[in-house]
N, C-alpha and C positions, 0 to 999 in steps of 0.2 A: 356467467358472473358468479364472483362467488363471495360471501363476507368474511370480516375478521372484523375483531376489536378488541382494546383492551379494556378491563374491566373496570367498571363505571361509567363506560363511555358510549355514547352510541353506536353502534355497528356501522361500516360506512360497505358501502359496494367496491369491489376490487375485481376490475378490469386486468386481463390476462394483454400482457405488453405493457403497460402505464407504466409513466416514468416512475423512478423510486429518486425517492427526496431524501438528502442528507439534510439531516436537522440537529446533527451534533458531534463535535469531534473530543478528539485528546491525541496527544501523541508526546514521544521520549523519545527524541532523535539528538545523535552527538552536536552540542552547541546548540540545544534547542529543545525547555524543557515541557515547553508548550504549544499551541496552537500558532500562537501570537507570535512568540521568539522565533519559534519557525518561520514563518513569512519573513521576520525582520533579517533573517539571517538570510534567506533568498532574496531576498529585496536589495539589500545592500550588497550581494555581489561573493558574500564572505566564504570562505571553505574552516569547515569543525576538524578538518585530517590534522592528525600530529603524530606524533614519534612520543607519544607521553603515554605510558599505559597507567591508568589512576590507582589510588590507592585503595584497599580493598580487596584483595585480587591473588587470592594465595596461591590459585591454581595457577596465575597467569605471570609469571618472576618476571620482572622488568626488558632480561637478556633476550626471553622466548620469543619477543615482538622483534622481529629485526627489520619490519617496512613500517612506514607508517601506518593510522587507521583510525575509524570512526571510532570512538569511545562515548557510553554513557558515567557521568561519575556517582559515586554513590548506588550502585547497583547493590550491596550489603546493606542499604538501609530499608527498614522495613516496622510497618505501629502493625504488631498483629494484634493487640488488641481493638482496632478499629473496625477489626472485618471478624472479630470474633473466635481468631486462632489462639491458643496455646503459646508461651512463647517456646518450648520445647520441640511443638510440632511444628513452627514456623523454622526451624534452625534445619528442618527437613524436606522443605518447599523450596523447588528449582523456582531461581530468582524470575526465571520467567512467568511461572504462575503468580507471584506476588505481583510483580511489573503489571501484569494483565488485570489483575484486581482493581486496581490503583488505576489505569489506564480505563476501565469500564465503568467503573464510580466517576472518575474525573468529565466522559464522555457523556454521562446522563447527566451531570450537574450543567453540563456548556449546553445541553439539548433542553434546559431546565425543568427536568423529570424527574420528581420525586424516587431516589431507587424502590424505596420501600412499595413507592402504587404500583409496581410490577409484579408484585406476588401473588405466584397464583394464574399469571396470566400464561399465555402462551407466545412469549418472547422467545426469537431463537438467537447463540449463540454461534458465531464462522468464525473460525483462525483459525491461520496459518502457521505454522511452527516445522521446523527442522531437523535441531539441531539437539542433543541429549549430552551437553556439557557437562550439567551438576552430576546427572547420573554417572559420569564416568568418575569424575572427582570423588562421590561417594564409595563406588566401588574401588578407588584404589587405595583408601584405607581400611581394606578387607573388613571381614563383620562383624566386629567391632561398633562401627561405623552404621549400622542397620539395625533400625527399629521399626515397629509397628507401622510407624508413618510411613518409612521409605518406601513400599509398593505406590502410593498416593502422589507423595510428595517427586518424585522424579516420574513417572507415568506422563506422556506427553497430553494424550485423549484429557487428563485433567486441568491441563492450563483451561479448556474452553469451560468442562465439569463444574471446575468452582466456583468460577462465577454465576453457573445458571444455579449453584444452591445457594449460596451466599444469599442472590437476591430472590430466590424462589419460584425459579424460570422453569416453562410448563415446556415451551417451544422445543427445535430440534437444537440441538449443544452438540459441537463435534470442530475437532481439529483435521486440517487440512495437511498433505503434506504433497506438493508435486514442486518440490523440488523450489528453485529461485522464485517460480510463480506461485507461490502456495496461500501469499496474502491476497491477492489480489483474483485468484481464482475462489477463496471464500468468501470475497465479497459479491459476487457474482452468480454463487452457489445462495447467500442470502436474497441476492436479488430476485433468484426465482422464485423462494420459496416463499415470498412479500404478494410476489405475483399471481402463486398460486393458490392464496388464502392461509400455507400452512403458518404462519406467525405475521401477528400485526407489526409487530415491532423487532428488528434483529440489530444486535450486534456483532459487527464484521472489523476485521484488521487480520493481524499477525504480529508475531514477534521471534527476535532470534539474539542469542547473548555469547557474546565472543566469552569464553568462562576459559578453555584449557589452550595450550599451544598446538595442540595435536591439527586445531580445526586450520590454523595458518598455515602447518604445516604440508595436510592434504593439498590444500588448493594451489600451494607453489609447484608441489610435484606436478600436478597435473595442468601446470603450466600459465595458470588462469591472473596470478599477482602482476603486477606489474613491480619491474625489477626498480622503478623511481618512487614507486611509492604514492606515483599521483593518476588517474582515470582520464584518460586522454577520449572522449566521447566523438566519434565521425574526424578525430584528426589524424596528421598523419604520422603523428608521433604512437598513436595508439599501442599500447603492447599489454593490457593487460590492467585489471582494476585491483581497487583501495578495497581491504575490508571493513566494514559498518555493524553497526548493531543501534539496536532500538525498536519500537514498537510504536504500533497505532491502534488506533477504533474509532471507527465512524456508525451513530446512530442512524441508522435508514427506517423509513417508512414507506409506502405507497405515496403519491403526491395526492390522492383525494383524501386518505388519512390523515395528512398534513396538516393540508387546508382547515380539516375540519377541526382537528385539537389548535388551530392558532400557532402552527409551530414554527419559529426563525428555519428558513430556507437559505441554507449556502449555497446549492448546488444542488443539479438532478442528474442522474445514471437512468440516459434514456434507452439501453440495451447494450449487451457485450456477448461474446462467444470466446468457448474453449474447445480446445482440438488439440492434435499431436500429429510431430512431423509422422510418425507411419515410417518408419526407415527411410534409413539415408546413408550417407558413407561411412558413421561409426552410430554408435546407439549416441553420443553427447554433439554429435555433429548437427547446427541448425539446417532448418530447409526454408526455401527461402518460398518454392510453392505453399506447405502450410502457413508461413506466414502471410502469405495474401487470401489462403484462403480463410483463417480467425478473421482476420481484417475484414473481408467480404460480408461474412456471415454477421460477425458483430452490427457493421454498421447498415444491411440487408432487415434487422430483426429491428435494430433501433428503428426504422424508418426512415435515415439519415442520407442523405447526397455528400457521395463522400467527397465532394469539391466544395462542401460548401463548409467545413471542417476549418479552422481558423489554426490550432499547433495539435501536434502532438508530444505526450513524456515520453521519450524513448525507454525502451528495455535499456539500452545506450551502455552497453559494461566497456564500452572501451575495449577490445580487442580485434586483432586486425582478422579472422575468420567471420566476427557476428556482426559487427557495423555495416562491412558493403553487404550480406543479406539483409538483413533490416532494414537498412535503403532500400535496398532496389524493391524489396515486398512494401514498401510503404511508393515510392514512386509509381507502382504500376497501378497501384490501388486510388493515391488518396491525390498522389500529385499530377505525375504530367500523362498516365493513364487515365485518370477519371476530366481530362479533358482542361485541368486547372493553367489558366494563363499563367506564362512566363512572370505579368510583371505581379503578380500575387501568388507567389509559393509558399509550400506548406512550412511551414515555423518549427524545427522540429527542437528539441535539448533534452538534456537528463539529470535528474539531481545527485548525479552518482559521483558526480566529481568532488562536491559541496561537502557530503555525507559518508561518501563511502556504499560501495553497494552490500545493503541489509540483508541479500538472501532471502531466508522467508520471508522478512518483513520490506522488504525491497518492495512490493507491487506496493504495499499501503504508504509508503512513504513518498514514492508516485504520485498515486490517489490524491493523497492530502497539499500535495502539491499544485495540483491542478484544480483539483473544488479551489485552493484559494486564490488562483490567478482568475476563475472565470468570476467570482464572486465579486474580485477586485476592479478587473477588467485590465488587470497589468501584467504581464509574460516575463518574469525574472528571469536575469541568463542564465546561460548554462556556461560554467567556468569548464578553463584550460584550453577552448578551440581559438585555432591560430588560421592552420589551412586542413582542409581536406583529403583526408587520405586518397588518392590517388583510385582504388577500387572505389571511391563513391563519386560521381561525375553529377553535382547537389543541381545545377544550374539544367543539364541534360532531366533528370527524373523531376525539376520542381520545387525542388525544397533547400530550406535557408535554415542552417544551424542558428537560433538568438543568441548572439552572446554580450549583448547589450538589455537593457533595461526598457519593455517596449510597451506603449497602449495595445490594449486588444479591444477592437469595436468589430459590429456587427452591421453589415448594411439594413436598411432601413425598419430597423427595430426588429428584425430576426433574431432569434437565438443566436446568443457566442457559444460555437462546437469545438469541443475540443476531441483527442481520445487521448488510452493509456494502456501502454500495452506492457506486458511483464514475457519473461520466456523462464521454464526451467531446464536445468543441462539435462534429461531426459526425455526430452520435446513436448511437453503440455506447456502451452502456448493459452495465453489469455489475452483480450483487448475488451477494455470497456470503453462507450462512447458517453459523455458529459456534455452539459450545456447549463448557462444559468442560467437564475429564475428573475423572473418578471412577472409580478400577477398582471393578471390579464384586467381587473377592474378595484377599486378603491376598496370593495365591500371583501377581496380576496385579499388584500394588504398583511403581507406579514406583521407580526409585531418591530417595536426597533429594538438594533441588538444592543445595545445599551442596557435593556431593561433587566430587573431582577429574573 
């Protein structure tokens, strides 16, 4: 056993496996500039894809966009005197590092944590990021264009950086980059090191910012768009996904650290694993053995029966290569492998249709998704599924796309299990396993979330 705490606080014992508690989110996802919106915007069914690329956006001229795609608006707006920037140095900060700032602050305010009691402490900071838009933009008005700032201000390792100075973070601070899974593998990376005493407190997400044309352009060539513009997830229209962008951060703790500060409990991450396909028939080609084997492992460490698992977020991009592996790695694993009755199948959907898939920030938009279905106890659908692609035989492996609006119960006052699993097109493979919270006695009673 080992301790951690933050300062002022008593030290609590931290057990190596304990679940880690989500005690506070934020998130900037298209059509949803919140926690709350979010859920409303899954709850009702709705999709944020458009053909509208927003204003603000000099790199991005209206023409460049020719599919539709997730958009945040107002990505140029920015209080640097709020966080103590310059406004000269701020005009030099990739919008992702501000986004992040703004998203970290927001996330200790919903966690209701003073930023400032964090100074000094040994908080860590995980995101996921990809993508070096601004920097390309800066560079293509030669240097000119380049001041003192620019090594800082475009530099990715500093989206995570600023924030641990800003609020005077002691913890490990470091950007992730493996590709589509890059969010949701630092949240995972946070959860060890929760578990291993090295930070009482971490902040985990990603984010990724559709800034220049060049980024839609790669991803057509390389075949991955869909040529309609919309994310056809396990159907059999499938050809290919919507671009997104936005960000998240979820506050985690250990759950006896939780307990012990009083803290509102969404959700717990009782274990996940990461791995890589190990080659396969091209370096971007999935494999559908390491996907059962992340699967095995994640929910082997959680201590979880992967039949007793109620849905899963799909990686879900809609394309007719990744869908039937993903099935069938999830079938042998969670569905009609792990022994699960025909008339109780696994529940599977993806918010990639709604949203658009986010890339780096794709695993956290996941995430956020699913802490608010188990919190809720209600499974929002997954829009665009009609029928089943022909490579996924749902009824054979176990599993029922939701594309309705559904209760999620738990039989008799068991944990609701869900997972989430994120892939990147270079095969680092993430799944984390979730479950809500229930105190176990009155004197463990969260606060209610209502309160200041």
């Amino acid at each position: 056993m080992t301790t951690a705490s933050v300062s002022g606080r008593p030290e609590v014992d931290t057990v190596p496996g304990e679940p880690i508690a989500v005690v506070g989110m934020s998130c900037r996802f298209p059509g949803a500039p919140g926690p709350e919106a979010y859920w409303q915007l899954l709850h009702a069914g709705e999709s944020a894809v458009s053909d509208r690329v927003p204003d603000g956006r000099p790199g991005l001229p209206g023409d460049a966009v020719t599919r539709p795609a997730g958009f945040l608006d107002s990505v140029d707006a920015f209080d640097p005197d709020f966080f103590g920037i310059t406004p000269r140095e701020a005009a030099s900060v990739d919008p992702q590092q501000r986004l992040m700032l703004e998203l970290a602050w927001e996330a200790l305010e919903n966690a209701g944590i003073v930023p400032a009691a964090l100074k000094g402490t040994r908080a860590g900071v995980y995101l996921g990021a990809i993508w070096d838009d601004y920097a390309r933009l800066v560079h293509q008005h030669g240097a000119e264009s380049v001041s003192h700032h620019t090594i800082t201000g475009v530099s990715r390792s500093i989206i995570a950086n600023r924030i641990s100075y800003l609020l005077g973070l002691r913890g490990p601070s470091l950007v992730v980059d493996s590709a589509q899974s890059s969010s949701l593998v630092a949240v995972q990376l946070a959860c060890e090191s929760l578990r291993k005493g090295d930070c009482a407190l971490a902040l985990a997400g990603g984010v990724s910012l559709n800034l220049v044309p060049e980024g839609f352009l790669v991803a057509e060539k390389f075949g991955a768009l869909s040529p309609e513009g919309r994310t056809y997830t396990f159907d059999d229209r499938a050809n290919g996904y919507v671009r997104g962008e936005g960000g998240g951060v979820v506050v985690l703790k250990t759950l006896s650290r939780a307990l012990a500060d009083g803290d509102t409990i969404h959700g717990l991450i009782r274990g996940g694993a990461v791995n890589n396909d190990g080659g396969g028939d091209n370096l971007t080609a999935p494999s559908r053995a390491a996907q059962e084997d992340v699967l095995r492992r994640a929910y082997d460490q959680a201590g979880v029966a992967p039949e007793a698992v109620r849905f899963v977020e799909l990686h879900g991009t809609g394309t007719p290569l990744g869908d039937p592996l993903e099935a069938a790695a999830l079938g042998a694993v969670l569905g009609a492998g792990s022994g699960r009755a025909a008339d109780s199948p696994l529940l599977v959907g993806s918010v990639k249709p709604a949203i658009g898939h986010l890339e780096g920030a794709a695993g956290i938009a996941g995430l956020i998704k699913a802490v608010l279905c188990v919190r809720e106890r209600t499974l929002v659908p997954s829009l665009n599924f009609r029928s089943a692609n022909p490579a996924i035989p749902l009824d054979e492996l176990r599993l029922r796309v939701n594309d309705v609006l559904s209760p999620l119960d738990s039989p008799d006052g068991a944990p609701l299990l869900a997972g989430v699993s994120s892939f990147g097109m270079g095969g680092t493979n993430c799944h984390l396993v979730l479950s809500d919270w229930t105190p176990a006695s009155e004197s463990a009673r969260t606060p209610d979330r209502s309160a200041p």
